[in-house]
N, C-alpha and C positions, 0 to 999 in steps of 0.2 A: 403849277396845278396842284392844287390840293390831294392828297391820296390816301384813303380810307383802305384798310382792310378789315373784313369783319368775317373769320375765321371760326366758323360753326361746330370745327370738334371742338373750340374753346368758350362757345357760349352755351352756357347752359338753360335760359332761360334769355325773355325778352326784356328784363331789367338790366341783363347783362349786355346784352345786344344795345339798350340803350346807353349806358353808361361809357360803354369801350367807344360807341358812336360818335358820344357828345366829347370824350377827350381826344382822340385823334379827331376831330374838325374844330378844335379851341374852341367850344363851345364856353363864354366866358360867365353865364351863370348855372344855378341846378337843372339839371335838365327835366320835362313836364313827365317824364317815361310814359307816355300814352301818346296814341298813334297821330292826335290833333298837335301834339307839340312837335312831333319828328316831323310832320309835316310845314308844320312855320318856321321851325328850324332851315329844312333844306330849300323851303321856296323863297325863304326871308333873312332868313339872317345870316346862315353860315357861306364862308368865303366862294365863290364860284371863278371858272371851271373847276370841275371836283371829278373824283373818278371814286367810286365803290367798289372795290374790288370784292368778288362773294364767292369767298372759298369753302369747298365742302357743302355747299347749298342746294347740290342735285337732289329733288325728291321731298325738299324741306314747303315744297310749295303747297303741298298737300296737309302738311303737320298743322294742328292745334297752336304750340307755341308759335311759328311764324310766317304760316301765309300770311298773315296779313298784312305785316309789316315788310314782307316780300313783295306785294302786291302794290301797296305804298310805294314803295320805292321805284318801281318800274313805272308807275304812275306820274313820279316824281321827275324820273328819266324825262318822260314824253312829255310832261308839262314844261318843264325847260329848255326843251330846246336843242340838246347841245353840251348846254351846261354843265348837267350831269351825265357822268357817264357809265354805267354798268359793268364789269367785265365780272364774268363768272370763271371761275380755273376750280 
């Protein structure tokens, strides 16, 4: 299984979020950094089962830079099935 972590004291922004995303899941071209590409990424292309590990993300649901793409991804979870998997620490 695939294993993502995406570790928040070291994103500082959601270019960064995308960037550390798209190379831990070998993502093998540029990635779109906008939330219609993260999503064809994890519904279409990139390797599954997958686990997102979202560390330091307590509270970030509410921020400007990434609810959204927090909200994405939980979307992402539930649209898969399975597939994807969440863990927050």
């Amino acid at each position: 299984m695939l294993t993502i972590t995406l570790d928040f004291r070291h994103l500082a922004d959601r270019p960064a979020l995308y960037q550390t995303l798209a190379q831990q899941s070998h993502c093998p071209f540029p990635f779109g950094n906008n939330l219609d590409a993260l999503w064809d990424w994890l519904t279409g292309g990139m390797a599954l089962p997958a686990r997102i590990c979202l560390r330091h993300a307590v509270g970030l649901e509410d921020s400007d830079e990434f609810a959204d793409v927090l909200a994405l991804l939980e979307e992402a979870a539930q649209a898969l099935e399975g597939d994807l998997h969440l863990v927050r620490d």
